[in-house]
Structures are given as structure tokens and as C-alpha cells.
C-alpha positions as CSV (number, residue, x, y, z in Angstrom):
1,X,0.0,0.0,0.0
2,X,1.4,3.5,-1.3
3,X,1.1,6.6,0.3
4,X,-2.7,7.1,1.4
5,X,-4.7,9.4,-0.6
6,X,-6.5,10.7,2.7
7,X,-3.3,11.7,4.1
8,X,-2.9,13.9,0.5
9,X,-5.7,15.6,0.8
10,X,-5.3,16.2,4.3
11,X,-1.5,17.6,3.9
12,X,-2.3,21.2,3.9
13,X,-4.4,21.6,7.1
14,X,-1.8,18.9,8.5
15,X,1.1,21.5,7.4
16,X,-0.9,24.2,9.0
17,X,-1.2,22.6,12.4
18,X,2.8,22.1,12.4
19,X,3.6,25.7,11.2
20,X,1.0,26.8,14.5
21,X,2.7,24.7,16.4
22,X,6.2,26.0,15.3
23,X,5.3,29.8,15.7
24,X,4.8,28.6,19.5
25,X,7.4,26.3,20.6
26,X,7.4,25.1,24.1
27,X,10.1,23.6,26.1
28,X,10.6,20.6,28.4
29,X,7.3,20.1,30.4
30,X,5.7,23.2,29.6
31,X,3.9,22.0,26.5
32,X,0.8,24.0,27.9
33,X,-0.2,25.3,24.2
34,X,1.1,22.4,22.5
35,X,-0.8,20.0,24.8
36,X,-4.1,22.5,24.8
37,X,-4.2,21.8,21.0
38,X,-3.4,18.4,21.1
39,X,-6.2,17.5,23.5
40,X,-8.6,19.5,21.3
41,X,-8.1,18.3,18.2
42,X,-8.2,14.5,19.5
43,X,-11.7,15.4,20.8
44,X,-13.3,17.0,17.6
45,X,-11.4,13.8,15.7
46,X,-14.0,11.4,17.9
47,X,-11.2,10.2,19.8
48,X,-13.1,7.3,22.0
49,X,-11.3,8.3,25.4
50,X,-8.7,11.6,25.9
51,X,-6.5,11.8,29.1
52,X,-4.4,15.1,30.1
53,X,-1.8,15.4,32.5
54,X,0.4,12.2,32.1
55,X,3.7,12.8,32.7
56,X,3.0,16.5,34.0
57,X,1.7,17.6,30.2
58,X,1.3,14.5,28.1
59,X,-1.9,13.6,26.5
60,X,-3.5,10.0,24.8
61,X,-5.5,9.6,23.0
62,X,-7.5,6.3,22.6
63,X,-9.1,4.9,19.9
64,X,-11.3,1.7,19.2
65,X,-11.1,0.2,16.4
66,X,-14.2,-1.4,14.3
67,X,-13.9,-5.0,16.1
68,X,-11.4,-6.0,18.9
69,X,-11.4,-9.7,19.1
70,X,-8.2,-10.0,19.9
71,X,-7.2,-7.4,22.5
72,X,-4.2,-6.1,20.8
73,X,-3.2,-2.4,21.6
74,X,-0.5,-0.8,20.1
75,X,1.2,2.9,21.2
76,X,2.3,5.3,18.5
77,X,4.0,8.2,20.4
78,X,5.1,11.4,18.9
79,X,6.8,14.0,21.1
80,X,5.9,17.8,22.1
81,X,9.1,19.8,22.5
82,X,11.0,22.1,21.6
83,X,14.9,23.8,22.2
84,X,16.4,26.8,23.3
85,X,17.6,27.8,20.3
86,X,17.2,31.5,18.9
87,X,15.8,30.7,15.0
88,X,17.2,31.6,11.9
89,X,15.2,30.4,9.3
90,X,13.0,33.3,8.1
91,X,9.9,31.3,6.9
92,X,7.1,33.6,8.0
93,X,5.7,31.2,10.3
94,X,8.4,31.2,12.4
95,X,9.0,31.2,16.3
96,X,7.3,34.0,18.1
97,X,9.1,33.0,21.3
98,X,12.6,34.6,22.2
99,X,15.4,31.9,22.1
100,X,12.8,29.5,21.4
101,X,12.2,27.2,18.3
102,X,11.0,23.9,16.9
103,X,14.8,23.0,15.8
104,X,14.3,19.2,16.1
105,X,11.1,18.8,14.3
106,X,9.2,17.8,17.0
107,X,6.4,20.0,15.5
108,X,6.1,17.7,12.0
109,X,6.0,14.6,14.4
110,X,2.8,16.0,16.5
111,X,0.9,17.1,13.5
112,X,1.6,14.3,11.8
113,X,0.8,11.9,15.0
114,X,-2.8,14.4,14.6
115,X,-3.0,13.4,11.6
116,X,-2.6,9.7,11.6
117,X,-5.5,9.7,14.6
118,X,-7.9,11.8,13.0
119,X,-7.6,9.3,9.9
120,X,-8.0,6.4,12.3
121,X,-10.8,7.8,14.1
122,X,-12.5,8.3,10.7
123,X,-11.8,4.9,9.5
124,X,-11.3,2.7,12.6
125,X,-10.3,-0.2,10.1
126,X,-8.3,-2.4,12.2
127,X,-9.1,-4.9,15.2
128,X,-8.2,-3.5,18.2
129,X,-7.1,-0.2,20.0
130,X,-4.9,2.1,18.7
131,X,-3.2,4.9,21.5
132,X,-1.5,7.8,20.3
133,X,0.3,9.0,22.8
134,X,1.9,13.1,22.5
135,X,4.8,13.3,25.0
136,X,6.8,16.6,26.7
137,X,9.9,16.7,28.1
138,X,12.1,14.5,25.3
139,X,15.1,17.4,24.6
140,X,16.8,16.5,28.4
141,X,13.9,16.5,30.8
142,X,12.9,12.6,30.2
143,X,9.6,13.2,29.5
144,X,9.2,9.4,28.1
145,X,10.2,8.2,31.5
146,X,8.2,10.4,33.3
147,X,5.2,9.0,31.6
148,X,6.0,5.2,32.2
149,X,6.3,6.0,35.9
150,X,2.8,7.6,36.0
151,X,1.6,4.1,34.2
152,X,1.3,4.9,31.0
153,X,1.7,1.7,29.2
154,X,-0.6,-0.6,32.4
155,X,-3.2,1.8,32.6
156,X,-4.0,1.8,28.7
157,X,-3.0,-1.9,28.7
158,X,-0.4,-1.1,25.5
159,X,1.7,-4.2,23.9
160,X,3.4,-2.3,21.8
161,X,5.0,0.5,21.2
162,X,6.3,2.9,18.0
163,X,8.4,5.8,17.6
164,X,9.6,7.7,14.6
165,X,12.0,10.9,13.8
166,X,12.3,13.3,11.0
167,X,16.0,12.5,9.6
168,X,17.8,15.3,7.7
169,X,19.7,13.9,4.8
170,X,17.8,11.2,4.0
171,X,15.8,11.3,1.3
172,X,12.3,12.9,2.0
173,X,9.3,10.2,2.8
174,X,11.7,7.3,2.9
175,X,12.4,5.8,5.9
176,X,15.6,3.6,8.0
177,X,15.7,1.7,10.7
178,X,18.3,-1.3,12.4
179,X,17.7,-3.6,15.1
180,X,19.4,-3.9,18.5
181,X,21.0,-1.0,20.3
182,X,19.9,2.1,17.8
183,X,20.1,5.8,20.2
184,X,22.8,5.9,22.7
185,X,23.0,5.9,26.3
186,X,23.4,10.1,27.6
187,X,25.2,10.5,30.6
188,X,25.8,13.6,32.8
189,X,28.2,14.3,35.0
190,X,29.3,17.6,36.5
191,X,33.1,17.6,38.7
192,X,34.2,20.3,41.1
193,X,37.9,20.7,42.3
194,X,38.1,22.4,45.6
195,X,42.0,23.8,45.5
196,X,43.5,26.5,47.4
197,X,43.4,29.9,46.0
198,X,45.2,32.9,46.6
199,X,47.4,35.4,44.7
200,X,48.3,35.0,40.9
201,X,51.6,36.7,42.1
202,X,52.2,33.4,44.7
203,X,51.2,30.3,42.7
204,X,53.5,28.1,45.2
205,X,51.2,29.2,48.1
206,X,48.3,27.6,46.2
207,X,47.1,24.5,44.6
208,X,45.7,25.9,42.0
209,X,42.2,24.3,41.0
210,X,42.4,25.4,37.2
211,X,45.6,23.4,37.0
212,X,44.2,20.4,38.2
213,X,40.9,20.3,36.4
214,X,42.9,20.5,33.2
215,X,44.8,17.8,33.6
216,X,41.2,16.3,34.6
217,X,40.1,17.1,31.2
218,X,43.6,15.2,29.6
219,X,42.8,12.5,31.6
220,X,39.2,11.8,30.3
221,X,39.9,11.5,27.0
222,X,41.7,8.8,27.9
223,X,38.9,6.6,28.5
224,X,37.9,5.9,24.9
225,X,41.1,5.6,23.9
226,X,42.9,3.0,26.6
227,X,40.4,1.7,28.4
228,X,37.0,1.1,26.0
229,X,37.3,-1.8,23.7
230,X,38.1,-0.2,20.0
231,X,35.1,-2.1,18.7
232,X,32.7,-0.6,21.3
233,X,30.9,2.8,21.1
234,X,32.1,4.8,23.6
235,X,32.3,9.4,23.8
236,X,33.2,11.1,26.7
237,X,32.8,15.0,25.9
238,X,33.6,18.0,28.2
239,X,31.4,20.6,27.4
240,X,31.9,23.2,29.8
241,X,34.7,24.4,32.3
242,X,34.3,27.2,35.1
243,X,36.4,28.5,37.9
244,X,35.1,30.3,40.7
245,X,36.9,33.7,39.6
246,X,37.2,35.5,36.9
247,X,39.7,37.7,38.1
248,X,43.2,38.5,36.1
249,X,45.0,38.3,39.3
250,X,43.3,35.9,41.6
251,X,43.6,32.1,41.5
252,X,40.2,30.3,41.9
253,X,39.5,28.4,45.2
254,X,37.3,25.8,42.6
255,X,37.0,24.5,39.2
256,X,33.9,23.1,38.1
257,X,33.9,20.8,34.4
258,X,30.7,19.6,33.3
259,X,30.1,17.3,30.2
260,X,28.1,14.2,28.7
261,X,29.0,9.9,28.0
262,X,27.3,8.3,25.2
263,X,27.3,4.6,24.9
264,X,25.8,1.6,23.6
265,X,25.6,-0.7,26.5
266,X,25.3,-1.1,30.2
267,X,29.3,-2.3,30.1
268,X,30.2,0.8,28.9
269,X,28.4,3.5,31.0
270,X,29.6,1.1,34.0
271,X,33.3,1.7,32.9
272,X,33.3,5.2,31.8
273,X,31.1,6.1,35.3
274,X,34.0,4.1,37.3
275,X,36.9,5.4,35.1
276,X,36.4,9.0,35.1
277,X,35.5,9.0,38.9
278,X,38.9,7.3,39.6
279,X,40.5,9.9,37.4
280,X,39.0,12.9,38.4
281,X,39.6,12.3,42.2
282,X,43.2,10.5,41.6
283,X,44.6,13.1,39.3
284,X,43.0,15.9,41.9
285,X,44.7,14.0,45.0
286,X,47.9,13.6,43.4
287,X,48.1,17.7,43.0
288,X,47.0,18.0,46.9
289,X,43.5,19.3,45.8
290,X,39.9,17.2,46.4
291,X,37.6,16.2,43.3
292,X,33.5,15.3,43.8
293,X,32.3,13.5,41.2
294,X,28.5,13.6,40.3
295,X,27.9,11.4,37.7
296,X,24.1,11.5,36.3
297,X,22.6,7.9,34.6
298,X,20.5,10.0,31.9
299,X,18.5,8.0,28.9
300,X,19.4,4.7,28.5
301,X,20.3,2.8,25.1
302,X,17.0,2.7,22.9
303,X,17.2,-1.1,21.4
304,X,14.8,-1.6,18.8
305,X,13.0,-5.4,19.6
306,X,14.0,-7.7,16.1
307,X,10.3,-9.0,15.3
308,X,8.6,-5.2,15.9
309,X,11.6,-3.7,13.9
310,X,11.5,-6.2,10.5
311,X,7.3,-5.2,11.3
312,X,8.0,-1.6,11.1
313,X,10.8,-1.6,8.5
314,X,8.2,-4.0,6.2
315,X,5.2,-1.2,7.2
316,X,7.9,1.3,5.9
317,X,8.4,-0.4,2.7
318,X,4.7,-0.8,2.1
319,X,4.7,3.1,2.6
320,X,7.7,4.4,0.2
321,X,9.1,1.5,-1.4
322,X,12.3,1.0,0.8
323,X,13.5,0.9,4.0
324,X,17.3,1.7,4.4
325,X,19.5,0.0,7.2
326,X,20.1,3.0,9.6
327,X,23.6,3.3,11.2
328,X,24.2,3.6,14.9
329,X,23.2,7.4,16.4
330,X,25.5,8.4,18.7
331,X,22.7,10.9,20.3
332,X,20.3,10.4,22.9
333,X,16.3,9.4,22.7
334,X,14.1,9.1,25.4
335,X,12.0,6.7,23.8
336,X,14.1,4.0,24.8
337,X,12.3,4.5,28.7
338,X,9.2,3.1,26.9
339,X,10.9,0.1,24.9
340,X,12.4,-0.7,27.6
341,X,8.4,-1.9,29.2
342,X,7.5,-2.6,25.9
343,X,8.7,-4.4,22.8
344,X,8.7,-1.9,19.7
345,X,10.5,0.2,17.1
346,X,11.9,3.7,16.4
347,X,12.2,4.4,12.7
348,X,13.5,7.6,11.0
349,X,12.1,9.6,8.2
350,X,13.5,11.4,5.9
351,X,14.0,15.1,5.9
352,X,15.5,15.8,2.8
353,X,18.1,18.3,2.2
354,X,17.3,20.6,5.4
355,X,19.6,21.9,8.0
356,X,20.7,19.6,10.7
357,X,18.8,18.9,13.7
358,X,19.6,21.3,16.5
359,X,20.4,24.0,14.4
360,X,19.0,26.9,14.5
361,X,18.3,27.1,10.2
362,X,16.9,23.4,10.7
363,X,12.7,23.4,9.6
364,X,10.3,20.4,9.1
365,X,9.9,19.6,5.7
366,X,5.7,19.9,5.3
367,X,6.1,17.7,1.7
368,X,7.2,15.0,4.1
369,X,3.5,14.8,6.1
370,X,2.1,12.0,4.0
371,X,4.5,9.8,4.2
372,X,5.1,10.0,8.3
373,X,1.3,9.8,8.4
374,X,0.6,6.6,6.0
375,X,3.9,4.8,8.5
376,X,1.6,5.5,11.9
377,X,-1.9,4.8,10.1
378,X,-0.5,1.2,8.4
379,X,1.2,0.5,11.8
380,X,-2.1,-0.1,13.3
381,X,-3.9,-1.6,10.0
382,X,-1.7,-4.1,9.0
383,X,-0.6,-5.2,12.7
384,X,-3.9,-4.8,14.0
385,X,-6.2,-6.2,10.6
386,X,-10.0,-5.7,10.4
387,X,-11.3,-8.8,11.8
């Protein structure tokens, strides 16, 4: 089955919804708006039940289908958010919010999640339930999880569960997914050196904290290089370094270093949390200074489940014609808190020849809304069939 002709004509009010939703971006968990309009539209679709306020702002949606003699249930999530980004695109729809704007595309995947129910809700030609589910909180706050712990996927008695992203680069409408390990693991960790400081004039009447957090630093990247296995995934990134004074003539008393670990498995956020610990404080010690080490267990691996994955890559073919083997993604999803209670898939879509996501020129291709629409819609059909 092609592209479905529904989802053609309903492209421009689709498109509409996403550039409303991209003039008025909303981060983490307050999706207010974004939510607002979500819950709305899910009631004026004939949505069979509509629930507000899981996971602070999410909403689902639930919808019967014709006949449900089998019980089946099967999530399709979307999420709400966007980044604190200032945009540069100049389309006219563009963010009306200060340091604000849709620069993941998280727009394109509610409108077209919208769409996908409203054409369900018309047709309701499968066997079974269908939930939609439009998440907050995915750039960093951990929206996904926040929903599971509030019993999202008990209390609507889901079985499965399926997850897409717009993919710049890829050619538009077409799709690629792989199986196993897919997003990586996103660790935090912050470390603050508490030295001596005193005089720039007297640096032997110090222990100078800036000193110590650089070798810190030279140290870190060490743990990719010597103590990861070559063949495993493994980056260990400082992203920000502070001292307590910003004074020409005063040494700090503290340094602080922040940054993120990505990984593919459990072995490896294990090592690189026990690693960099043992650096951070031996290197500090050996200088006479003291290091604390907070080290934050963010978003787990997202592993695609085999038989939901070949399910989803055969729905995608169905849909455009082909489905490409995606390469490992180095960057963080918080979808995986939901396979990890469920077996699914995550897929990505392509974006065509747009910016890249997270920047601030990036915008949701529109021309794409059929496609991501038809994926969601033959998800349920064809794993759900009219009985």
C-alpha cells in the first residue's frame, strides 16, 4: 500500500497545524499550548477516550477500532518539545518566542501523529485499539520516562509501542531503521575541584584548582582511547569548564567541568562512570587538591526489539518503497524508557536536504506529512487487521 490518498488531501491543514505549532514552541514540560491543541483536536477527531496530564503535560489519545477480538493495543508516540535555540530560518511562520524554536522537528511529528488519529478515528479499520500518545519533556527532561512511571503503558493496557523521527539527509518520505542498540546511552556528570586559592603573584602558596581540572580534562579522553574496547561505542565529551573567579589576578579556590558519555551498552556507561570517577579524584589527590564527582545515569540505550523492527521496516516499505539500514546514532532518545516496558520500534524519516537537527536554520519539511502519516496509520492496520 502507497502513500494514502487521505493523508494527500489532508496535507495542507496537516502543514498548518505544524507551522502553529512551530510559531509557539514550548520547552521541556511546559507544553501548555502544544498539549491545549493536542487534547482538542483529538476530541473534535471522535477520539473514544482523551487523558491530560500524564507525565505532567502528556496527553493520549485512545481509539477503538471497528472490532477487537483480539485485544491487541499498540502505542504510537510522537513527542511535544522544543529547544532553546534562537531561530534563523526566516519562513514567515516562524518562532514567536525569544530563544525559542522547533529545531528538532518535533512540530512535524505531533501534527503528523494528529493526523494519523484523526484518519483512524475516521476509519477505525483495524481490530483492536490504537493509542497515540503526545509526550513533553524529550530534549533533556525525560519526558518518556516520566510517563511510564505515571503508568502509561498498564493503565491503557499497551503491547506495543512505535516511535519515529524526521532525519535530515535522507531522502524525503523514505524511511531507515536497524535492530538492537539504535540511540545511545546520555550520561551527565558535573566535577568540582576544591584547590587553594590565593594570589596570581604566589602560585607556590596555592594549589591551583584550574591546573588540576585541566589535567582532569587530559585524563578523560583517555577513557575511549585505553580503556574502551576499540570495537565498542564509547564518547566522553567536556562541554563546559568554570572556575570560581574570573579575576586577572586571583587564583580560583574551585573549578567546576561539566560534560556528557554516550554509549551503547550497560558495560560501557559502567566503565566510563568508574573510570572518570577514579580519574578525576586521583589526578586531583595527586596535585594536593579534592575532586567530587556527580555522575548522572540520563537516557538509556534505545534497542529496537528484532520482530517489531522487521514489522516496522516492512510497514515502511509498504509506505515508500524501501527501507534503508540505519547506522548507529550516537545521540540520545528518550523513547528507549518506553521500549524498555514494551517491545517496539523507532524508525527515521526522511528530511531531505534541510539543515541539521539542532540547528537553529533546521525546519520540518511539510512535503514530508504523507508519508510519516501513512507509516503510523498502516502501523495499526496491518498489525492490527479488520477482523
Amino acid at each position: 500500500m502507497p502513500i494514502k490518498n487521505r493523508f494527500a488531501e489532508l496535507q495542507p491543514e496537516i502543514a498548518a497545524w505544524r507551522q502553529d505549532l512551530h510559531a509557539h514552541p514550548e520547552l521541556l514540560f511546559d507544553t501548555h499550548r502544544t498539549a491545549g491543541i493536542v487534547a482538542e483536536k483529538l476530541k473534535a477527531f471522535g477520539c473514544d477516550e482523551i487523558v491530560t496530564g500524564i507525565g505532567q503535560t502528556g496527553v493520549v489519545g485512545v481509539i477503538k477500532g471497528k472490532s477487537d477480538t483480539t485485544g491487541k493495543v499498540i502505542g504510537l508516540r510522537a513527542d511535544m518539545d522544543a529547544l532553546p535555540i534562537p531561530e534563523q530560518t526566516g519562513v514567515e511562520y516562524a518562532s514567536t518566542e525569544p530563544g525559542k524554536m522547533h529545531a528538532c522537528g518535533h512540530d512535524g511529528h505531533t501534527a503528523m501523529l494528529l493526523g494519523a488519529a484523526q484518519y483512524l478515528c475516521e476509519t477505525r479499520n483495524f481490530d483492536g485499539t490504537a493509542i497515540v500518545i503526545f509526550q513533553p519533556a524529550e530534549e533533556g527532561g525525560g519526558g518518556g520516562r516520566e510517563m511510564c512511571n505515571d503508568g502509561l503503558m498498564e493503565r491503557f493496557g499497551i503491547q506495543e509501542v512505535y516511535g519515529m523521527h524526521n532525519w535530515p539527509g535522507l531522502e524525503r518520505g523514505q524511511f531507515a531503521i536497524r535492530t538492537g542498540p539504535f540511540f545511545a546511552a546520555t550520561d551527565l556528570f558535573e566535577i568540582e575541584v576544591e584547590g587553594k586559592g590565593g594570589h596570581a603573584a604566589f602560585p607556590h602558596t596555592t594549589v591551583d584548582p584550574t591546573v588540576v581540572t585541566s589535567h582532569i580534562v587530559l585524563a578523560a579522553q583517555s577513557i575511549a582511547s585505553r580503556n574502551a574496547d576499540p570495537v565498542d561505542q564509547l564518547v566522553v565529551s567536556i562541554t563546559s569548564f568554570e572556575t570560581s573567579s574570573n579575576a586577572f589576578n586571583v587564583i580560583p579556590q574551585r573549578a567546576q567541568i561539566k560534560g556528557t558519555v554516550r554509549s551503547m551498552s550497560n558495560a560501557m556507561r559502567d566503565l566510563a562512570e568508574e573510570r572518570l570517577t577514579k580519574l578525576a579524584e586521583g589526578v586531583a589527590l595527586s596535585f594536593g587538591a579534592v575532586a567530587r564527582v556527580n555522575y548522572m545515569r540520563n537516557y538509556p540505550v534505545t534497542v529496537n526489539h528484532p520482530i517489531q523492527t522487521d514489522f516496522a521496516a516492512d510497514v515502511a516499505k509498504s509506505v515508500s518503497g524501501d527501507c534503508s539500514d540505519a547506522e548507529l546514532v550516537m545521540g540520545g532518545e528518550d523513547f528507549a524508557f518506553m521500549l524498555e516496558e514494551r517491545p517496539g520500534a523507532y524508525i527515521l524519516m526522511g528530511n531531505g536536504d534541510s539543515a541539521a537537527l539542532h540547528h537553529p536554520e533546521y525546519n520540518f519539511d511539510d512535503e514530508a506529512i504523507p508519508a510519516g502519516c501513512s507509516w503510523w496509520a498502516e502501523i495499526v492496520e496491518q498489525r492490527m487487521p479488520a477482523a
